[in-house]
C-alpha positions as CSV (number, residue, x, y, z in Angstrom):
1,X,54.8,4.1,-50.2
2,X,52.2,1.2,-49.9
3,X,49.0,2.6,-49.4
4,X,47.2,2.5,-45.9
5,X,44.4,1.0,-46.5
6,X,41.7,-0.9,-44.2
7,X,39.2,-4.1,-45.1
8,X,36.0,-2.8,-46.1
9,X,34.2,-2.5,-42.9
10,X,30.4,-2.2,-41.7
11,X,29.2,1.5,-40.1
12,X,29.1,-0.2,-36.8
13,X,30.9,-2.4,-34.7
14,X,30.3,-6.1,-35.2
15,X,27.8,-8.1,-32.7
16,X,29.0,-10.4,-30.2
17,X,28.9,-14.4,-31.4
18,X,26.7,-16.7,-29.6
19,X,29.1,-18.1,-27.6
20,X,30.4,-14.8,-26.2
21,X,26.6,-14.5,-25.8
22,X,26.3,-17.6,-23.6
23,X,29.4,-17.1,-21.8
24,X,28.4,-13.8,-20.7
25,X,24.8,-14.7,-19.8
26,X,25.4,-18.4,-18.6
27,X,25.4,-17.5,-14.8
28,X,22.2,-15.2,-15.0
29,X,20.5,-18.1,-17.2
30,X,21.8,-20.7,-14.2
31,X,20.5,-18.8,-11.4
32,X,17.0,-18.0,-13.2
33,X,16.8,-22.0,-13.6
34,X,17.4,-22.4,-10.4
35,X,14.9,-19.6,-9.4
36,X,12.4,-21.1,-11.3
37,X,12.8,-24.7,-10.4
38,X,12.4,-23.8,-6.5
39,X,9.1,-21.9,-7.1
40,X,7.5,-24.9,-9.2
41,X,9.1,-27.2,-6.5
42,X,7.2,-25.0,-3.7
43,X,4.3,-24.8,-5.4
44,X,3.7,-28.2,-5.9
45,X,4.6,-29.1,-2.5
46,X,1.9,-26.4,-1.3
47,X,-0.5,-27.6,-3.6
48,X,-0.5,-31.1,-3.0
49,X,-0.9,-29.9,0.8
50,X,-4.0,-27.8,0.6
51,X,-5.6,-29.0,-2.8
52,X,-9.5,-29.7,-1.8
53,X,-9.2,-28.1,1.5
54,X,-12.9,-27.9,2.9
55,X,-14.0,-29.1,-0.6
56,X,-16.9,-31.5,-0.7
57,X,-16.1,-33.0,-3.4
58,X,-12.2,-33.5,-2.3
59,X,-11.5,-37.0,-0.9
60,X,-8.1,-35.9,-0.1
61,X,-7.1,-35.2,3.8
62,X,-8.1,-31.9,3.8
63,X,-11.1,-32.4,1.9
64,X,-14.9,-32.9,2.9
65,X,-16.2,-35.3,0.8
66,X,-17.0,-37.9,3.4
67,X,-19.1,-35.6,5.6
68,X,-20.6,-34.7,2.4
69,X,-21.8,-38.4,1.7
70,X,-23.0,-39.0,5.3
71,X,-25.2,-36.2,4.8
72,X,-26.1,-37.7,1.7
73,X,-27.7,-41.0,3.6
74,X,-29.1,-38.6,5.8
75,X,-31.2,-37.1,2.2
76,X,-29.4,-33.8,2.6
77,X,-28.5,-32.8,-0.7
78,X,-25.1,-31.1,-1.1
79,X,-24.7,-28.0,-3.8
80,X,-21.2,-26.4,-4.1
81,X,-21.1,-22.8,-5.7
82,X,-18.2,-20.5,-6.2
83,X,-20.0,-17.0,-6.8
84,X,-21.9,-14.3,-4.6
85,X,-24.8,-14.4,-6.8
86,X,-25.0,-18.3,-6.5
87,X,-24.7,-18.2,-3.0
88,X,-27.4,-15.7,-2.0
89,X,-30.3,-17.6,-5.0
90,X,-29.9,-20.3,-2.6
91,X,-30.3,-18.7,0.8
92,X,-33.4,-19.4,2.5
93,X,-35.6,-21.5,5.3
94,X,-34.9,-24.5,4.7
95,X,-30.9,-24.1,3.0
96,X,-27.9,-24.2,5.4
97,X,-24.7,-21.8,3.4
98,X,-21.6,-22.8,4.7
99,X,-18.9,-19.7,4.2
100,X,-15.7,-22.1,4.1
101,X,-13.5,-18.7,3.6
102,X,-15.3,-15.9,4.5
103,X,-11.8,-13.8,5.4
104,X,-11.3,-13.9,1.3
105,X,-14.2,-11.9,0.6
106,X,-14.3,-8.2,0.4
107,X,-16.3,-6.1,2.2
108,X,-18.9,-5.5,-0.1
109,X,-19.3,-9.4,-0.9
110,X,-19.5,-9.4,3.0
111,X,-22.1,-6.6,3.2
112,X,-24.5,-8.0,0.3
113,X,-24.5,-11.8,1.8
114,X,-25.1,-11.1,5.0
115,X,-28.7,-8.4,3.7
116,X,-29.3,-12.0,2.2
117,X,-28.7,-14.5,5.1
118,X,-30.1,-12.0,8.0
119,X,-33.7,-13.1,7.6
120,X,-34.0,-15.9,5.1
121,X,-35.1,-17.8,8.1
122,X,-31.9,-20.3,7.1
123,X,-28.3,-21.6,9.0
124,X,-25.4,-19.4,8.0
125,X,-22.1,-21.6,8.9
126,X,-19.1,-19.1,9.1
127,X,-15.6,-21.9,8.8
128,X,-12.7,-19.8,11.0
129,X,-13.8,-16.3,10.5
130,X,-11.3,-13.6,11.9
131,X,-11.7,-9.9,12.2
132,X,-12.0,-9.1,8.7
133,X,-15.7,-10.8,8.1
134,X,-17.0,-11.0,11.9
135,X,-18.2,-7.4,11.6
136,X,-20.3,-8.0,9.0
137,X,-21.6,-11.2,9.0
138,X,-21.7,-12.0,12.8
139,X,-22.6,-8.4,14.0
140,X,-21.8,-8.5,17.8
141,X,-19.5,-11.0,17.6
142,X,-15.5,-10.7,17.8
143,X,-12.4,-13.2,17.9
144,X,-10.5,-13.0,20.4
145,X,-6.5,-12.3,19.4
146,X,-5.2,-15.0,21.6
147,X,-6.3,-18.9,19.6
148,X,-6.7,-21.9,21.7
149,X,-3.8,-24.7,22.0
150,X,-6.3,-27.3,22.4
151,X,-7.6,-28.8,20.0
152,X,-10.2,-31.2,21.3
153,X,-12.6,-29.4,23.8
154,X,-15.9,-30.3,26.1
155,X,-19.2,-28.6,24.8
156,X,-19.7,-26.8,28.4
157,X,-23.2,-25.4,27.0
158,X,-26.8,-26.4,26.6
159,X,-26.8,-26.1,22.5
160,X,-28.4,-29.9,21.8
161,X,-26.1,-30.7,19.0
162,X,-23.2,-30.1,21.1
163,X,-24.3,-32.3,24.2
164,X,-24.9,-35.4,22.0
165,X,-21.6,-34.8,20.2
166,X,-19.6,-34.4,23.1
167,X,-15.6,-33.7,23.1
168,X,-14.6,-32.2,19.5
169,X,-11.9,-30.5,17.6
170,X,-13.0,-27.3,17.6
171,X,-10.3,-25.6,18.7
172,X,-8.9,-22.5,16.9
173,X,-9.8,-19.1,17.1
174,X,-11.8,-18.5,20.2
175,X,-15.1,-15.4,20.2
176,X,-16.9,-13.5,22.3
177,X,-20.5,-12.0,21.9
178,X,-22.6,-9.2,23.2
179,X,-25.9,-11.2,22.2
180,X,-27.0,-12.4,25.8
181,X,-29.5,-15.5,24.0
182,X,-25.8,-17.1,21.8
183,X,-24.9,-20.6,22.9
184,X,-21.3,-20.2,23.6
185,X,-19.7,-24.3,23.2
186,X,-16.4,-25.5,23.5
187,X,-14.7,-23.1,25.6
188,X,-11.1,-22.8,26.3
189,X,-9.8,-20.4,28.2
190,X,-13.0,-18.8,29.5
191,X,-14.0,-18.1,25.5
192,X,-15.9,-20.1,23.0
193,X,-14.9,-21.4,20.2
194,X,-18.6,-22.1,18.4
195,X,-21.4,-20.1,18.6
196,X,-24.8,-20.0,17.8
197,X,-26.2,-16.8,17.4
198,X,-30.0,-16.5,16.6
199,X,-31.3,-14.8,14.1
200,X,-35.3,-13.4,12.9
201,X,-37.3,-16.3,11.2
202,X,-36.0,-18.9,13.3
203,X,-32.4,-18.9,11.4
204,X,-29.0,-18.4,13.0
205,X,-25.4,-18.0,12.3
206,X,-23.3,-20.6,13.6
207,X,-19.4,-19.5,13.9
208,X,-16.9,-22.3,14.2
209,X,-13.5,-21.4,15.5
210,X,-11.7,-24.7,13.5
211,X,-12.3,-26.6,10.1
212,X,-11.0,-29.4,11.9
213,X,-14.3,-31.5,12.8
214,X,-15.0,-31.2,8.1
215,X,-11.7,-32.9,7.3
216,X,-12.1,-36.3,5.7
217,X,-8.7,-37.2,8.5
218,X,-10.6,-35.8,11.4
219,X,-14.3,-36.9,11.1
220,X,-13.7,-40.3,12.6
221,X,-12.3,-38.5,15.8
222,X,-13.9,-37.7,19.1
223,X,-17.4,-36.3,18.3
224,X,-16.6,-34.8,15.0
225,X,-18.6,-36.5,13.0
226,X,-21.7,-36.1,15.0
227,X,-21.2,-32.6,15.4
228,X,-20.5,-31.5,11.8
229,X,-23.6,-33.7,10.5
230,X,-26.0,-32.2,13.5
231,X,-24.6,-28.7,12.4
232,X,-24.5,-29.3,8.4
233,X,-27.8,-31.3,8.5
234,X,-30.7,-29.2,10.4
235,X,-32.1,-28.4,6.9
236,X,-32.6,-30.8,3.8
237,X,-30.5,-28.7,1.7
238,X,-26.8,-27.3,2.0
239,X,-24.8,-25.0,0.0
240,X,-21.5,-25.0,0.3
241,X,-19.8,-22.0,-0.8
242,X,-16.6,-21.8,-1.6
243,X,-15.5,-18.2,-2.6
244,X,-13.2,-18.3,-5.6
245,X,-11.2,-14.9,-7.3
246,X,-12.6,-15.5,-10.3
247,X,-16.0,-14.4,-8.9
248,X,-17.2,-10.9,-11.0
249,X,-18.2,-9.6,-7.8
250,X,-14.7,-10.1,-6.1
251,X,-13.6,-7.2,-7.9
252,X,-16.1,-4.4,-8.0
253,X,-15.1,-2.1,-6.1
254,X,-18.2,0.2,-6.1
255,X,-18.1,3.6,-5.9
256,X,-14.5,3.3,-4.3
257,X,-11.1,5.1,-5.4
258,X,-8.1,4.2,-6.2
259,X,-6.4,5.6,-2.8
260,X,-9.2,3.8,-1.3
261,X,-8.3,0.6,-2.1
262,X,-5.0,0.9,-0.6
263,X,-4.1,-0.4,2.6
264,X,-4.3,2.6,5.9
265,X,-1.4,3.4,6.7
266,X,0.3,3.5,2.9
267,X,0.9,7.7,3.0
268,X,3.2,7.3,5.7
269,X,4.8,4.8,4.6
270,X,5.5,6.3,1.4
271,X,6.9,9.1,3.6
272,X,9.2,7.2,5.2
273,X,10.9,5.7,1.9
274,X,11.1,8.6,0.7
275,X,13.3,10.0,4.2
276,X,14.9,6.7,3.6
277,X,15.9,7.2,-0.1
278,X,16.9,11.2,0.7
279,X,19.1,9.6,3.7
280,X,21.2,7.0,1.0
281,X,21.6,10.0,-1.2
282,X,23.1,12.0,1.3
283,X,25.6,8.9,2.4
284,X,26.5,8.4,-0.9
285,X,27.1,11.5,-2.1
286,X,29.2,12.5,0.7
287,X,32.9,14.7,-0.1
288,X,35.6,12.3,0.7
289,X,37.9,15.3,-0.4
290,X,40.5,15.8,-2.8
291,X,42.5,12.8,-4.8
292,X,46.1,11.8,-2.9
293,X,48.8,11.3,-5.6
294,X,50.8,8.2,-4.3
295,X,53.7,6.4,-5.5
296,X,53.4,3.1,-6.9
297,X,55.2,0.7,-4.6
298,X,57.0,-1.0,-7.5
299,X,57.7,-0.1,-11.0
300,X,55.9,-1.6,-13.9
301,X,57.0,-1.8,-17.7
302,X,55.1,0.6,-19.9
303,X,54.4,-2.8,-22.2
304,X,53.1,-4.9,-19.1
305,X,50.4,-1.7,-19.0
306,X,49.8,-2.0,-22.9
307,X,49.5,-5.3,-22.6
308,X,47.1,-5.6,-19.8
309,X,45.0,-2.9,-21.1
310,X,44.6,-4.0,-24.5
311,X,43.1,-7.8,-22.8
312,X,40.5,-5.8,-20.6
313,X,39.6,-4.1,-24.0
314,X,39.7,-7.9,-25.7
315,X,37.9,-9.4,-22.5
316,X,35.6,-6.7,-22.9
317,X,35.3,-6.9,-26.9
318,X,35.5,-3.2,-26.9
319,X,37.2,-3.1,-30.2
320,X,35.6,0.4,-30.9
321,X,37.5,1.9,-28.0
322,X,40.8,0.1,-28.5
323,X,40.7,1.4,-32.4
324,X,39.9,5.1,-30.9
325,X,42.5,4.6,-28.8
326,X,45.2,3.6,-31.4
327,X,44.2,6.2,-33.8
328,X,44.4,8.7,-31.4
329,X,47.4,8.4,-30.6
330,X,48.7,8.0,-33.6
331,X,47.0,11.3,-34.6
332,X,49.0,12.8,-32.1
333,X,52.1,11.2,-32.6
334,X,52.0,12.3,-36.9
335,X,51.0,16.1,-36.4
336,X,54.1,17.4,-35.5
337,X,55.7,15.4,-37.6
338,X,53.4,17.0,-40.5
339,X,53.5,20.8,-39.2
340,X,49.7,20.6,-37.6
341,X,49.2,22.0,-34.1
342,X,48.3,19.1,-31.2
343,X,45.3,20.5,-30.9
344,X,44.0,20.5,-34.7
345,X,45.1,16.8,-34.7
346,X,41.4,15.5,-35.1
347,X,40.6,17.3,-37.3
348,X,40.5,16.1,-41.1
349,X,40.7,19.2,-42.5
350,X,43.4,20.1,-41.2
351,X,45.5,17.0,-40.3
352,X,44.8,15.2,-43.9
353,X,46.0,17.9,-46.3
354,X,49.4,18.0,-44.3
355,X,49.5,14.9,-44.3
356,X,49.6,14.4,-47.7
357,X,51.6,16.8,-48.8
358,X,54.5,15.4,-46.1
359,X,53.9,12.0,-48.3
360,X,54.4,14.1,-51.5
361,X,51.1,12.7,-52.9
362,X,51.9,9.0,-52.5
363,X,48.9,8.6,-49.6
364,X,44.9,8.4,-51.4
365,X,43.0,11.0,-49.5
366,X,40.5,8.7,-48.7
367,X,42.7,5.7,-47.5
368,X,44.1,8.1,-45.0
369,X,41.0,9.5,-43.8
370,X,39.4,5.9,-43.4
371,X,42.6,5.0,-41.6
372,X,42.7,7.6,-39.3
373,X,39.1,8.4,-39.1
374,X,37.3,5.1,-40.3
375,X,34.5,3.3,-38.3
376,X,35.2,0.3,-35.9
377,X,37.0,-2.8,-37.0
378,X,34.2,-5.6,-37.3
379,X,36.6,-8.3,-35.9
380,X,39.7,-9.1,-34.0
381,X,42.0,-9.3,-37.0
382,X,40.4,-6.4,-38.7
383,X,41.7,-4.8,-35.7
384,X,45.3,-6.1,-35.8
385,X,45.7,-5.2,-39.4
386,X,44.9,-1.5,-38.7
387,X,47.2,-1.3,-35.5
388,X,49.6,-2.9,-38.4
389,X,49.0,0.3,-40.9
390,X,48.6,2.5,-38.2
391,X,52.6,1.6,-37.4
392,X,53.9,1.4,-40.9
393,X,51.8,5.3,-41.9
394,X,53.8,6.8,-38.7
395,X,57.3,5.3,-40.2
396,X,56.5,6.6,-43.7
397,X,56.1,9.9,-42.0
398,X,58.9,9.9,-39.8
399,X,61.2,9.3,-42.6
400,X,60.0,11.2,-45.4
C-alpha cells in the first residue's frame, strides 16, 4: 500500500487572503465612507452657518464686527476674551461685559461672574439668556416659555436709548421681572423682551431677548443700529466675552460628585432600561415548545446535500470544520472494519494500533495518525488531497 501521507502543514489553519479580506469587509468599509462623508458634509454646512456668530471680529452675517467698528468712531474700545478670569479682571465702572452665551456656562461660572458684576458699578449685557443663567445672573428675572413671533417691535417704555432707537429686532425670548424700578422695552404679548434692571453703584444688567440687532445683516435695519451702539456704548470700554470650552474654569466642578453631575432624573431612568431590558429577555426567551418532525415536501439526492454543504463550508473558508468532518467520518466508517468499537473511534490509541495491524504493517504510524488526526489543511488543495487519502486509506482497509 502507498502510504497516506499529507503536505507538511502549519499548527493552524491558514489566514484568509486579502481579497477574501476585502470582499468580506467591502460593504462595512462603504457604509463607514459614506458615514463619514455625511458628517464632514454636515459639519461644514453648519460651520459655514454659524462661524463668527456674535463675534466682533467676524465680518461674516452672523458676526459683529461692524457694530464693533461704529463703536470704534464712537472711542469705545472693544476687548474680546474667552475665559472667566478674563472676564471678571475687566469688570468695573466704567467697562460694559457683554455675556454673548451665557446658557454655556455652568453654574459655578455663573455664580462667580455675577459676585463680580453685582457692584462693580458697570453694564452687564446678558445676549438670549434662558432659564439656565437668569437665576443667577439676572436674580428676579425669568423667561417666559412662550418666545415672541415678531421680530421687529415698538420700545413701549421710558428707557432713553430705546425711545431714540425706535422699532427694533428684538424679538426672541420674552421676561418678566419682580424688580418694580426695571425698564421693561419691546413688548410682545404683554412681556418684554429687554430689560434694564438696576443695579448698586449706578450699574445695571441689561437682558436682550434676541442677538438680532449685533448681526453685521441686521444692523442696518429699523433701529438696530442705534440701539445696540446706545446699549454697547454707555461706557468707553467693552468686553466682549465669549465663553469658550476650553476655559479651565468650565470644568471644575468644585466640591461636586460624580452622581452630581448627572442630569435629575438619570436613577429612574436607569430603572426603566433596566424593566425594559428584563422585558426583551423574557420575550426572547419564551418556550415555543417541543421540535415537529415534518416531511420534506420533495426528495433530495444525498450528493446534492454533500455538495451544497461542502460550498457553505468553502463560502465560509471553514476548511478546519470540513477536514473534521471528513476525518470523522472516515474514523467511523474504518473501525468496524478494523475490530475497534464506534465509540473508541477517536481515539489514537486505540483506533491506530488496529489499524495497523489490519494493513499488516504497510501504514507508518505516524502517516496514519497525521491523516486521521493531523491539524487543518492550510489551503484548498491541501484539503482536496486529504479528502483524496482519506478515500484511498478506507479502500485499502476494506480490502485487506
Amino acid at each position: 500500500m502507498t502510504e497516506a501521507t499529507l503536505p507538511s502543514t502549519s499548527p493552524t489553519s491558514a489566514s484568509p487572503t486579502a481579497r477574501q479580506v476585502w470582499t468580506r469587509t467591502r460593504g462595512v468599509v462603504l457604509a463607514f465612507v459614506i458615514l463619514l462623508a455625511a458628517a464632514i458634509a454636515i459639519a461644514a454646512v453648519r460651520s459655514n452657518s454659524q462661524h463668527g456668530r456674535l463675534d466682533p471680529r467676524s465680518a461674516d452675517p452672523s458676526g459683529s464686527r461692524a457694530v464693533a467698528e461704529l463703536l470704534a468712531d464712537r472711542d469705545v474700545s472693544t476687548r474680546v476674551v474667552t475665559t472667566l478670569a478674563e472676564a471678571r479682571a475687566a469688570a468695573g465702572p466704567d467697562t460694559t461685559l457683554l455675556i454673548a452665551a451665557p446658557d454655556l456656562l455652568t453654574d459655578r461660572q455663573q455664580t462667580l461672574l455675577h459676585a463680580t458684576t453685582e457692584n462693580s458699578g458697570g453694564r452687564t449685557i446678558l445676549i438670549s439668556p434662558a432659564s439656565p443663567s437668569l437665576g443667577t445672573l439676572a436674580p428676579g428675572v425669568t423667561a417666559d416659555p412662550a418666545i415672541s413671533f415678531d421680530s421687529t417691535l415698538s420700545p413701549n417704555c421710558d428707557l432713553p436709548a430705546a425711545q431714540r432707537a425706535g422699532t427694533a429686532d428684538t424679538g426672541g425670548i420674552r421676561y418678566t421681572t419682580t424688580d418694580p424700578t426695571a425698564d421693561e422695552c419691546y413688548p410682545s404679548g404683554g412681556l418684554p423682551t429687554l430689560l434694564r434692571v438696576p443695579a448698586p453703584e449706578d450699574g445695571d444688567t441689561v437682558v436682550l431677548g434676541a442677538p438680532d440687532i449685533l448681526y453685521n445683516s441686521r444692523l442696518d435695519e429699523h433701529g438696530n443700529a442705534s440701539l445696540a451702539l446706545q446699549l454697547l456704548g454707555s461706557r468707553p470700554h467693552l468686553v466682549w466675552y465669549l465663553p469658550s470650552l476650553s476655559d479651565a474654569s468650565a470644568t471644575d466642578s468644585g466640591d461636586q460628585s460624580f452622581f452630581d453631575l448627572l442630569p435629575s432624573g438619570w436613577l429612574w431612568g436607569t430603572l426603566q432600561l433596566f424593566i425594559a431590558a428584563g422585558l426583551a429577555a423574557l420575550w426572547r426567551a419564551r418556550r415555543l415548545g417541543p421540535l415537529v418532525p415534518e416531511r420534506l415536501p420533495v426528495a433530495i439526492r444525498a450528493s446534492e446535500t454533500v455538495e451544497g454543504r461542502a460550498r457553505l463550508y468553502r463560502k465560509a473558508n471553514a476548511r478546519d470544520r470540513a477536514a473534521t468532518a471528513l476525518r470523522s467520518t472516515t474514523r467511523t466508517r474504518l473501525a468496524p472494519l478494523v475490530g475497534v468499537p464506534v465509540t473508541q473511534a477517536h481515539a489514537p490509541e486505540s483506533l491506530l494500533p488496529a489499524l495497523s495491524a489490519q494493513l499488516r504493517g504497510q501504514g507508518d504510524g505516524q502517516a496514519l495518525h497525521s491523516l486521521l488526526f493531523g491539524p487543518p489543511p492550510r489551503d484548498d488543495a491541501a484539503l482536496v488531497s486529504l479528502a483524496d487519502q482519506l478515500d484511498a486509506l478506507a479502500r485499502e482497509v476494506r480490502h485487506s
